[in-house]
C-alpha positions as CSV (number, residue, x, y, z in Angstrom):
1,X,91.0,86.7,50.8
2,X,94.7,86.3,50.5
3,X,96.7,86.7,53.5
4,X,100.2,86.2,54.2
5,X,101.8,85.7,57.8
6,X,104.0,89.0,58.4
7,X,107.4,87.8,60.1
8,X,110.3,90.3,59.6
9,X,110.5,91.1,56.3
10,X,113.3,93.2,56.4
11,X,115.7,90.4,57.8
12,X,114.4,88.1,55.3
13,X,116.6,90.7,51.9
14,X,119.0,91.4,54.4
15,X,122.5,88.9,52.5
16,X,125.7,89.6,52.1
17,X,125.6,88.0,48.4
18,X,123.1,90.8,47.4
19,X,124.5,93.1,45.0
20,X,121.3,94.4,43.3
21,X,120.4,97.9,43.6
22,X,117.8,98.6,46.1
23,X,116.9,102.8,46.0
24,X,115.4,104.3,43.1
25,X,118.6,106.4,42.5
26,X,121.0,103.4,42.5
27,X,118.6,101.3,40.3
28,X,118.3,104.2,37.8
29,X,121.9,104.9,38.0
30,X,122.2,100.8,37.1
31,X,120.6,101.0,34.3
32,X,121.9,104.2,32.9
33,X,125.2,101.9,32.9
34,X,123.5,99.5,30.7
35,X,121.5,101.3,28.8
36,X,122.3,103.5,25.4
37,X,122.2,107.0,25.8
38,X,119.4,107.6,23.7
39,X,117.1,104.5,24.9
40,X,118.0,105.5,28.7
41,X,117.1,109.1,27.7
42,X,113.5,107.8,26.5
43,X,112.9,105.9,29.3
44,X,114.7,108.2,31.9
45,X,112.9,112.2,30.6
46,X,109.8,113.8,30.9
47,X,108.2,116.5,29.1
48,X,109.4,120.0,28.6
49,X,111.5,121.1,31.6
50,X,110.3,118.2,33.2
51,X,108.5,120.3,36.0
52,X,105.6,117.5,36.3
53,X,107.8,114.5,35.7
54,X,109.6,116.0,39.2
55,X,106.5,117.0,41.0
56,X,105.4,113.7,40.7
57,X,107.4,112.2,42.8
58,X,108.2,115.2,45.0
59,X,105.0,115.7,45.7
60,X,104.0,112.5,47.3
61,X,106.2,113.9,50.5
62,X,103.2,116.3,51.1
63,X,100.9,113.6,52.4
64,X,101.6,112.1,55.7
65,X,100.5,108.8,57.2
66,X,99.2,109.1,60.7
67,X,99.6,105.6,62.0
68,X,97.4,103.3,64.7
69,X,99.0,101.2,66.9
70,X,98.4,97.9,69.3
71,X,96.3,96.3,66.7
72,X,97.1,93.0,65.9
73,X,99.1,93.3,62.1
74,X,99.9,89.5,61.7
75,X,98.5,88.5,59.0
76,X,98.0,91.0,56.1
77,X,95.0,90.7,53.3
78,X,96.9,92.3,50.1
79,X,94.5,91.3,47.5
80,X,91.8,93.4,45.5
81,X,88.9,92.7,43.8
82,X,88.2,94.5,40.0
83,X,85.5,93.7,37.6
84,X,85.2,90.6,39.4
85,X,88.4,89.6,39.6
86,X,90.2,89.1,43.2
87,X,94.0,90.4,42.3
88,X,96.6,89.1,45.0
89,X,97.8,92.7,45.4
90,X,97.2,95.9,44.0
91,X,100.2,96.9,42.1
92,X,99.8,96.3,38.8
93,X,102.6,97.0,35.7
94,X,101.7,100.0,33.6
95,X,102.0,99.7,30.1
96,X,105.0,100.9,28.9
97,X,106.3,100.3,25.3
98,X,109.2,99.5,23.7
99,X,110.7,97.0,26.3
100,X,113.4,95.5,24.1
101,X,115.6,98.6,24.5
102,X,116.4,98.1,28.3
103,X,116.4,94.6,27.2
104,X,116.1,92.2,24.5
105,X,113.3,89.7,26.1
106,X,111.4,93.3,26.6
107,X,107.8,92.6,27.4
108,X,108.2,88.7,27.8
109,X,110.8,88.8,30.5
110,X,108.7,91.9,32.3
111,X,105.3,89.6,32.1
112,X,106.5,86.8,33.0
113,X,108.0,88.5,36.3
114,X,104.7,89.8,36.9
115,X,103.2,86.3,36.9
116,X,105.4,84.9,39.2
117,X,104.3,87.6,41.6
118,X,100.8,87.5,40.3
119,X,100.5,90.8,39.5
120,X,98.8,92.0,36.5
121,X,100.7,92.9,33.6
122,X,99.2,95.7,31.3
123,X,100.7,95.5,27.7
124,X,101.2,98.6,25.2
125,X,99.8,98.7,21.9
126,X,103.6,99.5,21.0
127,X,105.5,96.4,22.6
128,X,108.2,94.8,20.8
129,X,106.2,91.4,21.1
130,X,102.8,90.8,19.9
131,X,99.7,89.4,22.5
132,X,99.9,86.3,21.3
133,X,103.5,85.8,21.7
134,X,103.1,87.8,25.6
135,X,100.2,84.7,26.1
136,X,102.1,81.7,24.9
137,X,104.9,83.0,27.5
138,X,102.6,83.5,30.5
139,X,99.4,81.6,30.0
140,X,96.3,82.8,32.1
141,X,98.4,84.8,34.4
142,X,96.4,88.2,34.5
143,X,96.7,91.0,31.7
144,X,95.0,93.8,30.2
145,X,95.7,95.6,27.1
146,X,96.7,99.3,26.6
147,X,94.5,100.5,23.5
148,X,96.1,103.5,21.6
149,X,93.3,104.8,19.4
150,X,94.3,104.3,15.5
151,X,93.1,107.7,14.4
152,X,93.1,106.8,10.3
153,X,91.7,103.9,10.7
154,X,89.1,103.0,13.6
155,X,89.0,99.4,12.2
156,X,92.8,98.6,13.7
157,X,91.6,99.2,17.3
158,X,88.8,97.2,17.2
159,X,90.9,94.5,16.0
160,X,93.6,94.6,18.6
161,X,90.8,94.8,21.1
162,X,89.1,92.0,19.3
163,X,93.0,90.1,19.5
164,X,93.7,91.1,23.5
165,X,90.0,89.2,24.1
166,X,90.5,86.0,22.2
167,X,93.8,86.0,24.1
168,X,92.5,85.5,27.6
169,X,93.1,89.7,28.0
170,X,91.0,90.8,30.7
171,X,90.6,94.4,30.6
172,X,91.4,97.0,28.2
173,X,92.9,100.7,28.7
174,X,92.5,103.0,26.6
175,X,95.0,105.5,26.9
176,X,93.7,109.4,26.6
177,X,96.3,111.6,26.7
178,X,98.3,111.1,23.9
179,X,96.7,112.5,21.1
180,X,99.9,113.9,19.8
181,X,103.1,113.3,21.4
182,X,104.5,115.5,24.7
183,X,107.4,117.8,23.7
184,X,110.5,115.8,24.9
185,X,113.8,117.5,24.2
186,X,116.3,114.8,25.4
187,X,114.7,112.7,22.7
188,X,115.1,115.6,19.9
189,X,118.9,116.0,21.6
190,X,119.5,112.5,21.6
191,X,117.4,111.9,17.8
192,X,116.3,109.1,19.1
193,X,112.8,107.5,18.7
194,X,112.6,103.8,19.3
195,X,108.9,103.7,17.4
196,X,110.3,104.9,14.1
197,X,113.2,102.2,14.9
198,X,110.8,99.8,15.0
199,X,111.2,98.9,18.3
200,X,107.1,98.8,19.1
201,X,105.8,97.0,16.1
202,X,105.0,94.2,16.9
203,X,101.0,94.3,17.5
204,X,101.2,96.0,14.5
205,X,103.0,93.4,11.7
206,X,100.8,90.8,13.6
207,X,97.6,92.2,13.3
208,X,95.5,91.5,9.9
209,X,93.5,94.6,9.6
210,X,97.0,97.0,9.9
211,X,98.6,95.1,7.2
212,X,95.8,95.3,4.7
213,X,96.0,99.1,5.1
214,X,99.5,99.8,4.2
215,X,100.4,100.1,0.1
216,X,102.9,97.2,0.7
217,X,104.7,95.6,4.0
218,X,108.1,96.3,3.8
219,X,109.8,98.4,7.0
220,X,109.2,101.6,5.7
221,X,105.7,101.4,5.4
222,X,105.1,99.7,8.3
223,X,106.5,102.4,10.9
224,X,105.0,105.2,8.4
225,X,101.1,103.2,9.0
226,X,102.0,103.1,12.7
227,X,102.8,106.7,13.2
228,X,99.9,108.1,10.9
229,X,98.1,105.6,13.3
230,X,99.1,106.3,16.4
231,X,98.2,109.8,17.5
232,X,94.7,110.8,17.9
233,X,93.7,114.1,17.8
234,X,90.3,113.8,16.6
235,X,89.4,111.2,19.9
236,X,86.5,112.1,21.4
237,X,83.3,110.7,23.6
238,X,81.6,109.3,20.9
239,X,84.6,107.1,19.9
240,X,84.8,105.8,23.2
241,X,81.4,105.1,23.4
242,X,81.7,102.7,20.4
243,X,84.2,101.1,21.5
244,X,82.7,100.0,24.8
245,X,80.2,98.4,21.7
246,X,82.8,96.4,20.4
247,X,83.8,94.3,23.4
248,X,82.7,92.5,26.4
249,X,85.6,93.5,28.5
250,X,86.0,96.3,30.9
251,X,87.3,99.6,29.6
252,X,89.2,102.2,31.5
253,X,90.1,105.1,30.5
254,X,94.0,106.2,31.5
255,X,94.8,110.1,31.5
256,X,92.3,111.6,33.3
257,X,93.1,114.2,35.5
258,X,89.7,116.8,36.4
259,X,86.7,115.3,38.2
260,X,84.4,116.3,35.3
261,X,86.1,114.2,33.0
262,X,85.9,111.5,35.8
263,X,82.3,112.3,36.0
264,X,82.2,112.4,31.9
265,X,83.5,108.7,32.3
266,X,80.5,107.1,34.1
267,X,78.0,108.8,32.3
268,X,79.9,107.4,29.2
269,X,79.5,103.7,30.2
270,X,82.7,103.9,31.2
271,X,84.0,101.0,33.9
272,X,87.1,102.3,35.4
273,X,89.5,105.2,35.2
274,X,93.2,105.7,35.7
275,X,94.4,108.8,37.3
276,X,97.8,109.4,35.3
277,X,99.4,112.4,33.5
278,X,101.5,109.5,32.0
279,X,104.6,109.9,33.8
280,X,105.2,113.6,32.7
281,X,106.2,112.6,29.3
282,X,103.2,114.4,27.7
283,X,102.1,117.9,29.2
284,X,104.4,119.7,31.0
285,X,103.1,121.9,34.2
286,X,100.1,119.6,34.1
287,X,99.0,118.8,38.3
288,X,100.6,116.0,39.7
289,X,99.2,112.6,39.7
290,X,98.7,112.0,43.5
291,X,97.7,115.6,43.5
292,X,94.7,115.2,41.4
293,X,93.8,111.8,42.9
294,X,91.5,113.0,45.6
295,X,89.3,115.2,44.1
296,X,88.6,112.4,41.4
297,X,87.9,109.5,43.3
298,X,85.4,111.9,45.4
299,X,84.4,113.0,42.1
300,X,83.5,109.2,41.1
301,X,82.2,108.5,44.6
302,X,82.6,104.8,44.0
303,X,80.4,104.2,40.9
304,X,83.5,102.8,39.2
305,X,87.4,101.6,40.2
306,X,89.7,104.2,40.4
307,X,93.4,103.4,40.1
308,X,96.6,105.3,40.1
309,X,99.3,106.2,37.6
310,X,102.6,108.1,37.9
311,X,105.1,109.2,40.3
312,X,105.4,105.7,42.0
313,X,108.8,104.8,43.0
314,X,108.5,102.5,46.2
315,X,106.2,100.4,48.3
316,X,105.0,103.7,50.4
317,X,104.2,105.2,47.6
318,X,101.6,102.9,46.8
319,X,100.2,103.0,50.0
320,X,99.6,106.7,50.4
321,X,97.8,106.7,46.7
322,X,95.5,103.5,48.1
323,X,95.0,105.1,51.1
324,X,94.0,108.3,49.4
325,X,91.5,106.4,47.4
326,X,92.7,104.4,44.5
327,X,92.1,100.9,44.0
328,X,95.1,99.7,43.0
329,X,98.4,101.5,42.0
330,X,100.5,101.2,38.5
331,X,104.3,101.2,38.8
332,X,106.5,102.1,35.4
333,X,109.7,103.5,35.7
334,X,111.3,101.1,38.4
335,X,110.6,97.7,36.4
336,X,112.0,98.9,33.7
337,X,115.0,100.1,35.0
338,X,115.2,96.6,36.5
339,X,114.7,94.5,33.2
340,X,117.9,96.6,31.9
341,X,120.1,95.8,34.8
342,X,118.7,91.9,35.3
343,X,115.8,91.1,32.8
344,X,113.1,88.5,33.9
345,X,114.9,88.6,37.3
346,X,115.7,92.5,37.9
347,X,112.0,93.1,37.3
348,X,111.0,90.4,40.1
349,X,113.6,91.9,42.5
350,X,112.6,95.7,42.0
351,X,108.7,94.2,42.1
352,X,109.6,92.4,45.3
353,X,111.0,95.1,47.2
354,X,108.3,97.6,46.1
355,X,105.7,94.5,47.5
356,X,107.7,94.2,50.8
357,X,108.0,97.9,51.4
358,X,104.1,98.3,50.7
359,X,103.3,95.4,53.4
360,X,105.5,96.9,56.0
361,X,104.5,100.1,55.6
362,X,100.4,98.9,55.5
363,X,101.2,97.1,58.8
364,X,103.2,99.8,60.5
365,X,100.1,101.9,59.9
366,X,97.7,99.5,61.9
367,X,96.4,98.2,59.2
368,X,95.8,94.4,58.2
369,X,94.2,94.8,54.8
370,X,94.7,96.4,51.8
371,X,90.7,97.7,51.7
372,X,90.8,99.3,55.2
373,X,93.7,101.7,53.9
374,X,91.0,104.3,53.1
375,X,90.7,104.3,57.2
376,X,94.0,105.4,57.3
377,X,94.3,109.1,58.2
378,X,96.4,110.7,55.3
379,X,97.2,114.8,56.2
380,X,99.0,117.2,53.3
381,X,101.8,119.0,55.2
C-alpha cells in the first residue's frame, strides 16, 4: 500500500512565480509556440476529419460521477498492482515516438520525469534514443516496451523484445492497430514525416538483427528497412501467439476496441490488453476510447488487466476510465506538449497536475483508494 496524507492540494500550486500553463488548451497552445509547424502538426492531428480524435475527449463529458460523502478521505491509497508489480499510481506514459521533435532530450528527458514520479514509462519502438541509452538514464525505474511488429522480417521483433528484457524492461506492448498508417492530412499538407527524417531510429541502428538485413548502413537504407518494417498488414493471432514464446515478460496487446477481440486475447495467452484507438491518428469514425471501455472490461471479466488509452487530458479523466473499469490509465498528448514547452521539467509539471487533479477528484468522490473506484457510481448523461 502507498498512501499519501491529503492536505490541500490546491493551495499547495497556488504561487505567484508560476508561469507554466496549467489547461490543456493553454499547454497545447505553448507548445504550438515552440514547436515547428510540421512537428506540432504530427503531434497535435488525428486521422481523417479528426471526428474520433474529438470524440475522444468530448465524450468523456457523458459519464458522470455520483459522489459519497462523510467518509473519512485523509489518506489516499494511489498505487496498483500489475503482473506483480505494485505501481505507486496508475497513470502510466503511453508510448509515443519521435520525442526529439518537441524536444531534443525526447525520450530521456520524458523518462526520466516519469521516474521521479514513479510512474511507468512505456517506450516506442520508434524513439529517437535506443533502450539502452533510455536504461543508463533511469536505471530500474519502471518501463515497458512498445513492440511494433517488423512485418519483413519477424527476426527484428524478437530481438528488440529480446533487448527491452536484458534491459530490466518489464512488460511489453504490442501495438495492433497500426498495420498500415491512418490517413493524416495535416501531415500530407505539412509533408512532414519525422520517421522518414529519421527522427525514430534509434532502436533501429542499435539493434544487430536490423542492421544485418539492410544491403548497406548508410541513412538511406536505414529509414527505407524501417518503413518496409514497420507496418504490418499480414499480423495475425498466430504471430502473437509466437511471440508470447519468445519471452518471459507480460504481453499486452494495445488497440483493441470489440469485446470479442478482448475475448480473442485470453484465449490467445494473452496477459493484458489496452483499450486504445491510438489517439485518433489511425481510423477515423472508429468508437471512442472511453466509449468502448465498458463493454471490454465486462467482456474480460477480470481474467486479465485492462487499461486505458486515448482521450485523456486531466486528472478526472483518469478517474472516470478507472472507475469505469480500467486498471490503470495511459496519458499521451499532454506530456508531450510539456517536454516542448519545458523538457524533463514541463513533463513533471503537466504529470504533477494530472496526479493532483486525479487525487482530488478520487477523494471528492468518497473514495480513499484507487481499487475501490470501481464502487464509484459512474451514469452516461
Amino acid at each position: 500500500m502507498i498512501t499519501t496524507r491529503n492536505n490541500d492540494l490546491l493551495l499547495q500550486n497556488i504561487d505567484p512565480s508560476e508561469s507554466f500553463p496549467v489547461s490543456f488548451e493553454q499547454l497545447e497552445q505553448a507548445a504550438q509556440e515552440k514547436m515547428g509547424k510540421g512537428a506540432f502538426g504530427y503531434i497535435h492531428s488525428g486521422a481523417g476529419r479528426e471526428e474520433t480524435l474529438q470524440k475522444n475527449v468530448s465524450s468523456f463529458s457523458k459519464y458522470a460521477i455520483v459522489p459519497r460523502f462523510l467518509n473519512d478521505v485523509t489518506e489516499l491509497d494511489t498505487s496498483v498492482q500489475l503482473f506483480g508489480r505494485t505501481y505507486a499510481t496508475p497513470l502510466f506514459i503511453a508510448p509515443v515516438g519521435v520525442q526529439k521533435i518537441a524536444h531534443e532530450d525526447g525520450e530521456i528527458a520524458t523518462a526520466q520525469a516519469a521516474a521521479s514520479l514513479g510512474i511507468p514509462f512505456i517506450q516506442s519502438t520508434v524513439s529517437s534514443y535506443c533502450i539502452e541509452e533510455v536504461t543508463e538514464a533511469t536505471g530500474n525505474s519502471p518501463k515497458w516496451f512498445q513492440l511494433y511488429w517488423s512485418s519483413q522480417n519477424e527476426d527484428i521483433s524478437y530481438s528488440m523484445v529480446q533487448r527491452a528484457e536484458a534491459a530490466g524492461y518489464e512488460a511489453i506492448v504490442l501495438t495492433v492497430d497500426t498495420v498500415m498508417l491512418g490517413w493524416r492530412e495535416e501531415d500530407v499538407n505539412n509533408q512532414y514525416s519525422p520517421l522518414m527524417q529519421g527522427f525514430g531510429k534509434a532502436n533501429y541502428v542499435n539493434d544487430p538483427v536490423f542492421m544485418a538485413s539492410l544491403p548497406n548502413d548508410d541513412d538511406d537504407s536505414i529509414i527505407q528497412g524501417i518503413v518496409d518494417n514497420i507496418y504490418h498488414p499480414s499480423l495475425s493471432w498466430k504471430q502473437v501467439v509466437e511471440l508470447k514464446k519468445r519471452t518471459s515478460l507480460p504481453i499486452l496487446l494495445k488497440g483493441i476496441l470489440h469485446p470479442e477481440d478482448a475475448k480473442l486475447a485470453i484465449e490467445n495467452g494473452i496477459d493484458g490488453i489496452i483499450v486504445s484507438n491510438h489517439g485518433g491518428r489511425q481510423l477515423d469514425g472508429v468508437v471512442a476510447s472511453i466509449d468502448a471501455l465498458r463493454a471490454v472490461v465486462e467482456a474480460v471479466d477480470g481474467k486479465i488487466p485492462v487499461l486505458f488509452d486515448s482521450g485523456v487530458r486531466r486528472g478526472s479523466d483518469v478517474v472516470k476510465a478507472l472507475a469505469l473499469g480500467a486498471d490503470a490509465v495511459l496519458v499521451g498528448r499532454p506530456f508531450v506538449y510539456g517536454l516542448a514547452v519545458g523538457g524533463q521539467q514541463g513533463v513533471e509539471k503537466v504529470l504533477s497536475n494530472i496526479l493532483q487533479e486525479m487525487k482530488v477528484t478520487i477523494s471528492l468522490s468518497g473514495i480513499t483508494s484507487v481499487r475501490d473506484l470501481r464502487n464509484v457510481t459512474i451514469v452516461k448523461r
